[in-house]
C-alpha angles and dihedrals in degrees: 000000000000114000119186119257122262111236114243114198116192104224104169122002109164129134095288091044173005120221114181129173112208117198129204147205123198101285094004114131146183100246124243097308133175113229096220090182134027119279146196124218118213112180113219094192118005115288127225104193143196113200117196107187131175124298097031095291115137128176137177130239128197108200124175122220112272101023117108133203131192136228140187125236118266098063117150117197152119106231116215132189096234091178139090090245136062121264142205138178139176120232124197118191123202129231 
């Protein structure tokens, strides 16, 4: 099945780090992608979210706007609106 692509915006990449909006429509997603560095998730709206991880697993997250979460490099993923809604977050990735 084809999604459409989530819209990533670089708003600050600089030797500290790296800040990205993604934007998404109902059923868009990232793509499979590789988290090289750790990273914080802020939710901009609240985020229904499909999570297909490796080895088949998927898993669904409810975030409200404004709560983060952390992960640690090495994350493996592709990232789906799930919802009825579109969706954005900001992502900040530590260097």
């Amino acid at each position: 099945m084809t999604r459409p692509a989530a819209t990533p915006v670089t708003l600050v990449d600089d030797e500290r780090v790296r800040v990205t909006r993604f934007d998404f429509a109902p059923g868009a997603e990232t793509g499979w992608h590789l988290h090289e560095l750790d990273y914080v998730i802020v939710p901009v709206t609240p985020c229904s979210m499909l999570l297909e991880e490796l080895g088949g697993a998927e898993r669904r997250v409810e975030i409200p706007a404004g709560q983060s979460y952390r992960r640690e490099a090495g994350v493996e993923h592709n990232v789906v609106n799930a919802g009825d809604a579109p969706m954005s977050f900001v992502e900040v990735e530590l260097k």
